[in-house]
C-alpha positions in Angstrom: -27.8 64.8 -4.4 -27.6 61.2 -4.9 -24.7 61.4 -7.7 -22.8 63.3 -5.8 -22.9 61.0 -2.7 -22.6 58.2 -5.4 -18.8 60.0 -6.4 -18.1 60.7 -3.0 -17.8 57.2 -1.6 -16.3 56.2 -5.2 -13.0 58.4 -4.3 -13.6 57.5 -0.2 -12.8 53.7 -1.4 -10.0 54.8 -3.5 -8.5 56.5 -1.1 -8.6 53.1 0.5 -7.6 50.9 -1.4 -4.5 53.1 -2.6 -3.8 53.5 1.5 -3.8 49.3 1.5 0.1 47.7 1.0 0.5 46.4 -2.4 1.4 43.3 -1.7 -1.8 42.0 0.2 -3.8 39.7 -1.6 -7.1 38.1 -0.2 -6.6 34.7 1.1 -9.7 32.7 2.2 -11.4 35.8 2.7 -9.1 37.8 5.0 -6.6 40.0 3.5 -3.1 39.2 4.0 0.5 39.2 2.7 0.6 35.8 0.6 3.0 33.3 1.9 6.4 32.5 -0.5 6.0 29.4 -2.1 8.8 26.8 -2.4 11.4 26.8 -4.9 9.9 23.2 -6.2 6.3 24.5 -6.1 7.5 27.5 -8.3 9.0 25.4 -10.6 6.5 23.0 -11.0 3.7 25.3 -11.3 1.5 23.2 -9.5 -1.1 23.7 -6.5 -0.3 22.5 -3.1 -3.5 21.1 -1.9 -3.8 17.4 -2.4 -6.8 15.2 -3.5 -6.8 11.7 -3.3 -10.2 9.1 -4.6 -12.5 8.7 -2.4 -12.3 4.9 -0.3 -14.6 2.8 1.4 -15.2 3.9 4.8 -14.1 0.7 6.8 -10.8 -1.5 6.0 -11.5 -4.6 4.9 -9.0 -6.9 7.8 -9.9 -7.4 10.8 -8.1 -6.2 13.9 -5.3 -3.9 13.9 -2.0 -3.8 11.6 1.7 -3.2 12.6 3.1 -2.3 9.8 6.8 -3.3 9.3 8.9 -0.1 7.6 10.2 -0.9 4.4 13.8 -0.2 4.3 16.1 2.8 3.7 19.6 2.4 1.6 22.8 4.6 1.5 25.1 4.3 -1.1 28.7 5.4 0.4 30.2 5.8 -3.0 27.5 9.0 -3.7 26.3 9.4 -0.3 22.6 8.7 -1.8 20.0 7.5 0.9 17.2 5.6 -0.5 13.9 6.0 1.6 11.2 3.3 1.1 7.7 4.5 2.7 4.4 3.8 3.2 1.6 6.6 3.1 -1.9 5.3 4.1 -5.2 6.4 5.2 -6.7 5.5 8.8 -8.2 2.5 7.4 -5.0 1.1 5.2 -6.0 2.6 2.2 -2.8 4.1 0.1 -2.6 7.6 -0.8 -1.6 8.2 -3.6 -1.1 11.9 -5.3 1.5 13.5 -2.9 4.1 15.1 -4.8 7.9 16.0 -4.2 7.2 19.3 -3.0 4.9 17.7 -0.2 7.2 15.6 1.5 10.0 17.0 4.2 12.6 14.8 4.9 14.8 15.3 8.2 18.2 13.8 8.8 19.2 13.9 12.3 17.0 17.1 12.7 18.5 18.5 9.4 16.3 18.8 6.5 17.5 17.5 3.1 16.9 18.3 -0.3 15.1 15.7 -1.9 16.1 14.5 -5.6 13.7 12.6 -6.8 10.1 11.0 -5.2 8.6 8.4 -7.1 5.6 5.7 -6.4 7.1 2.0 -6.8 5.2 -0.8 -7.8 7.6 -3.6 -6.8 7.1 -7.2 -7.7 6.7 -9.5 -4.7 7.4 -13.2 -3.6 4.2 -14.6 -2.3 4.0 -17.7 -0.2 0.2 -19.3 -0.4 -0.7 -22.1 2.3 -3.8 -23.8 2.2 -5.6 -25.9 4.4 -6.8 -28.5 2.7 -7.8 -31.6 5.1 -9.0 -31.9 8.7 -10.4 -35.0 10.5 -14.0 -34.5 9.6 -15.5 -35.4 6.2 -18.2 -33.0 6.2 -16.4 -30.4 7.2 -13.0 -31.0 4.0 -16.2 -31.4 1.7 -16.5 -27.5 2.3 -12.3 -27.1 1.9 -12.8 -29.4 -1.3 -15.2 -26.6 -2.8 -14.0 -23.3 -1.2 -9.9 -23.7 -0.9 -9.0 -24.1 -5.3 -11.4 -21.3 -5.8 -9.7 -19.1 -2.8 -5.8 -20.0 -4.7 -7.0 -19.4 -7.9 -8.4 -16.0 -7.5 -4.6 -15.1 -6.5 -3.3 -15.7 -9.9 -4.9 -13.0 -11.4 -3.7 -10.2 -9.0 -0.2 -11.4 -9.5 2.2 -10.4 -12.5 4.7 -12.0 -14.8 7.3 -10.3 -12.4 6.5 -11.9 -9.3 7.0 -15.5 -7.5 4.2 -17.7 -6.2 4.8 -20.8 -4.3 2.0 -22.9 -3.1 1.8 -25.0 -0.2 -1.3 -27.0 1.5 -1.5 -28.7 4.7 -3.4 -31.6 6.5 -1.2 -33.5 9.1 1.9 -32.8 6.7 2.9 -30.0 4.5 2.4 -30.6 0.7 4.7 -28.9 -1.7 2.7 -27.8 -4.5 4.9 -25.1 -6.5 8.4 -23.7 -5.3 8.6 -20.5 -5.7 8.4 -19.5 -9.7 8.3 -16.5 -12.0 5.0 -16.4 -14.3 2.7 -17.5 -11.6 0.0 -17.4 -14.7 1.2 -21.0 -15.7 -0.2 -22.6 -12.3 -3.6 -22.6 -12.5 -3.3 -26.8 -12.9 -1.9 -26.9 -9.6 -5.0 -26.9 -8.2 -6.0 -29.3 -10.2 -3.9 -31.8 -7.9 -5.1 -31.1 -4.7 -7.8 -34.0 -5.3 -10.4 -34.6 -1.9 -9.1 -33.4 1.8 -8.2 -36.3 3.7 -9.3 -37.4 7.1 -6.6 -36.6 9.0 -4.9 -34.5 11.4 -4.6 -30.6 10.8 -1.2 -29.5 11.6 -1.8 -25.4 11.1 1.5 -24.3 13.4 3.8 -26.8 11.8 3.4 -25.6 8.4 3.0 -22.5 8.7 6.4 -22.2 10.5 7.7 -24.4 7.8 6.0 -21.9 5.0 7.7 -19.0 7.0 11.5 -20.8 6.8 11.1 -21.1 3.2 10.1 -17.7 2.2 12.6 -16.2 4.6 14.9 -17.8 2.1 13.8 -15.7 -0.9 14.9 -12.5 -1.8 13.2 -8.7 -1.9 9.3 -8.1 -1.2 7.5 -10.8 0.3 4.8 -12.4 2.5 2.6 -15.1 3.4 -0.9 -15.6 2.1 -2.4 -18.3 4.9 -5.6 -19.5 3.7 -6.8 -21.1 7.2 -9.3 -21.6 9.6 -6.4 -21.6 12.1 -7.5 -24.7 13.8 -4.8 -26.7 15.0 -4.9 -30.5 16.3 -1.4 -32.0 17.1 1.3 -30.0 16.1 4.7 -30.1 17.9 5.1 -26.6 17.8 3.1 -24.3 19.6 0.9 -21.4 19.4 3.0 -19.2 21.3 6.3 -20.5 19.4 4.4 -19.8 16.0 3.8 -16.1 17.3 7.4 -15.8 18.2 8.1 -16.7 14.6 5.9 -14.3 13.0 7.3 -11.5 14.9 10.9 -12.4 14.3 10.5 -13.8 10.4 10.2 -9.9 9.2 7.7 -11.7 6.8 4.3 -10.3 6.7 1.7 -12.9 6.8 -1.7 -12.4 5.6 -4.5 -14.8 6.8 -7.9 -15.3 5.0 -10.0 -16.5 7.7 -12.3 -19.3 6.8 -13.9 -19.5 10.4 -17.7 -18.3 9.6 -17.8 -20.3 6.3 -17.1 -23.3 8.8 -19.0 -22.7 11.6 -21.9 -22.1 9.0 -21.6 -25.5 7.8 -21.0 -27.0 11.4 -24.2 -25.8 12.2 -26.1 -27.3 9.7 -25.1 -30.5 11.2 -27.0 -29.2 15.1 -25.4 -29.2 18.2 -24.7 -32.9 18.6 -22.2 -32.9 15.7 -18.3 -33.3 17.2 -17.0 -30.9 15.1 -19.7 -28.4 16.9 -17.2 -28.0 20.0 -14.5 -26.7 17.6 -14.3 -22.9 19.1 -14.2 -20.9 15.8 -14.3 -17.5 17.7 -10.9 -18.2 19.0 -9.2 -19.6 16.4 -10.1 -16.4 14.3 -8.9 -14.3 17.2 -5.0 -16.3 16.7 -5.3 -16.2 12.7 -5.5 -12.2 13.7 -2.9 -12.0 16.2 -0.5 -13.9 13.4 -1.4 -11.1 10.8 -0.9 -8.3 13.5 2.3 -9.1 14.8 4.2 -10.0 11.3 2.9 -6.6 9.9 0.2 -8.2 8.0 -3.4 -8.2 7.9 -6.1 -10.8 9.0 -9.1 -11.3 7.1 -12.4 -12.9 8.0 -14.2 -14.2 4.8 -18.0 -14.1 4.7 -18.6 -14.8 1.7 -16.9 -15.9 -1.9 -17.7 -12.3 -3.6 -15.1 -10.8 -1.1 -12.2 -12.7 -2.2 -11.4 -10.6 -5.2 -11.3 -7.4 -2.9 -9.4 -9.1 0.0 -6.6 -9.4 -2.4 -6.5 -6.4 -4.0 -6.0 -5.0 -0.5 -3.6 -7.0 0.0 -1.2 -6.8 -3.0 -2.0 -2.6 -2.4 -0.6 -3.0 1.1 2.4 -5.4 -0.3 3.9 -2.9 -3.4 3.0 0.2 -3.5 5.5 2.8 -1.5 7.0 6.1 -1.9 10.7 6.1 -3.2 12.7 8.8 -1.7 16.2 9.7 -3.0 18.8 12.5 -1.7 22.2 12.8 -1.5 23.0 13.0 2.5 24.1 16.8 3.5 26.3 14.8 6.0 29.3 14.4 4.3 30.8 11.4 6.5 30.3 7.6 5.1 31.1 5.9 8.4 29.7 6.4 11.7 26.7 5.8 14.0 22.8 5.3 12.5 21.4 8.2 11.5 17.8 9.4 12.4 14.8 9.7 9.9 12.0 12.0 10.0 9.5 12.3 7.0 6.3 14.9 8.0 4.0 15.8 4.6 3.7 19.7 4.6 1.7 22.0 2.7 4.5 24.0 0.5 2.9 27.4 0.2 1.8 27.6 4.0 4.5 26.0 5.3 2.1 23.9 7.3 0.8 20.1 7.6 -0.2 18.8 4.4 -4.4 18.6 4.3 -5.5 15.9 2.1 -9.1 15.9 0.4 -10.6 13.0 -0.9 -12.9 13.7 -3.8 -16.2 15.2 -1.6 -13.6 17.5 -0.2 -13.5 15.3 3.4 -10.1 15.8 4.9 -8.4 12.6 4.9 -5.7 11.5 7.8 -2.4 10.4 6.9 0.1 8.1 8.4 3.4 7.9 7.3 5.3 4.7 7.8 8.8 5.1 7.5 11.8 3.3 9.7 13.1 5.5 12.6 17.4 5.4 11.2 19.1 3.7 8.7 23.0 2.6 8.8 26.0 3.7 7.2 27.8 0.8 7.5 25.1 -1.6 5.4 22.6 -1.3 2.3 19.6 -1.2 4.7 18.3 -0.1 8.3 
């Protein structure tokens, strides 16, 4: 009796399964008819979900960052548009690991066909500013120890393919290095910045002279401001050094040196003149600068952060996604055209879901400018 129930719900599920469409497959545990996957996933062979490492679960700057667009190129002669992006995590972190097949790229509404997407690691220009003098002797004692060791740490994130130039301040900026290929080779200009003098601290002055002279310089760049963002008598103003930041199209990046001052202010007790100096505030403007340029603002805490502050920063300066295609518009004149890059999970034909390495789905934002020009290189 039991065999023969035994065969007869054998042939009652074969009778099934044979009644069941051959083309459903089981998808996440449901059956379903399986979704057609993109020519480029086909071809490449390769799975569309996307994992990324795992990052720290805060960013290190402070505040909030604007991010300026990189730019976006057509070439008339070919009709090739060049798309430089930025794809980052809620907390700044770059994603890396998105292919060609994830990326959907819309010209005025129209989607193109992308030729090639690549990850660029460009060289950059950096402009470093230092404060190095203030009118109390205590206080430069602390710049004296803290400021060579902040410059120097740069050097070793930099490469043989980028610029450095090195500027410090007291009541007048100091020249140290124009800007020069093999930054490796000026690790003895520190060796010149001797003791801070008593003297005024001129922080808007310079830094809107810093920003003139990197505006100068060609391709990737920014301004590293190594700062506690006090100010005594300079003849421009707060408000007209914010106007420059926003209008340089430099990012500037400010290591904050406010807590490692106000820790040795306080040593010296509440009678102390330099114990009126409002630290909280001055941090609060060193963040606004970073914000508003498209950089980041930084609040050191202690020397073991320094190496980390600038990896994040030369990770926010270089890497981007390259984009190329050749425009399905076939005009080479005319009024700006509109962008739109979404990430998109090929085989679904949904929004891309990224994993980071404990299978957490990670948020992406895409930065990307809004049009670009026909009649110039850039947007």
């Amino acid at each position: 009796m039991k065999i023969t129930t035994r065969i007869g719900s054998n042939i009652l599920l074969l009778i099934v399964l044979l009644l069941i469409p051959f083309d459903l497959v089981q998808v996440d545990g449901f059956w379903g008819r399986p979704h057609k996957l993109s020519a480029a996933t086909e071809q490449s062979g390769q799975q569309s979900q996307v994992t990324v490492p795992t990052r720290p679960p805060n960013p290190l700057y402070k505040g909030e960052q604007i991010p300026q667009p990189p730019e976006i190129k057509f070439t008339p002669g070919t009709r090739t548009v060049t798309i430089e992006l930025q794809v980052q995590d809620p907390n700044g972190y770059f994603l890396p690991n998105i292919r060609k097949e994830n990326f959907a790229v819309y010209e005025d509404g129209v989607r193109q066909k992308l030729e090639t997407v690549q990850v660029e690691h460009a060289p950059v220009s950096v402009a470093l500013l230092l404060e190095f003098g203030g009118r109390y002797h205590e206080l430069n004692k602390t710049l004296g120890l803290e400021v060579p060791q902040i410059g120097r740490e740069l050097l070793s994130v930099v490469g043989k393919d980028d610029k450095v130039a090195i500027f410090a301040y007291d009541s007048k900026l100091q020249t140290l290095s124009d800007f020069v290929p093999d930054p490796g080779k000026l690790d003895t200009v520190f060796d010149r910045l001797g003791t801070p003098s008593i003297s005024e601290a001129n922080f808007y002055d310079a830094l809107l002279a810093t920003l003139n002279r990197t505006r100068e310089v060609s391709g990737g760049k920014a301004v590293i401001v190594v700062s506690s963002g006090i100010d005594n008598s300079s003849q421009a103003s707060y408000q007209q050094v914010l106007q420059a930041a926003k209008d340089s199209a430099v990012p500037i990046y400010t290591i904050g040196l406010s807590l490692v001052m106000e820790r040795e202010a306080a040593v010296f007790g509440p009678t102390a003149p330099f114990a009126r100096i409002d630290w909280n505030a001055a941090e609060k403007q060193l963040e606004a600068l970073a914000k508003i340029s498209g950089g980041r603002g930084y609040v050191l805490d202690s020397d073991l952060q320094i190496p980390a502050i600038y990896d994040d920063i030369m990770e926010n300066l270089r890497l981007r996604y390259v984009i190329t295609y050749v425009s399905s518009n076939p005009a080479t004149v005319g009024p700006p055209r509109n962008i739109r890059v979404e990430l998109i999970d090929p085989a679904r034909g949904t929004p891309l879901k990224i994993h980071d390495a404990t299978g957490k789905v990670v948020p992406a934002k895409v930065y990307v400018r809004a049009s670009y020009k026909l009649e110039t290189a850039g947007s």
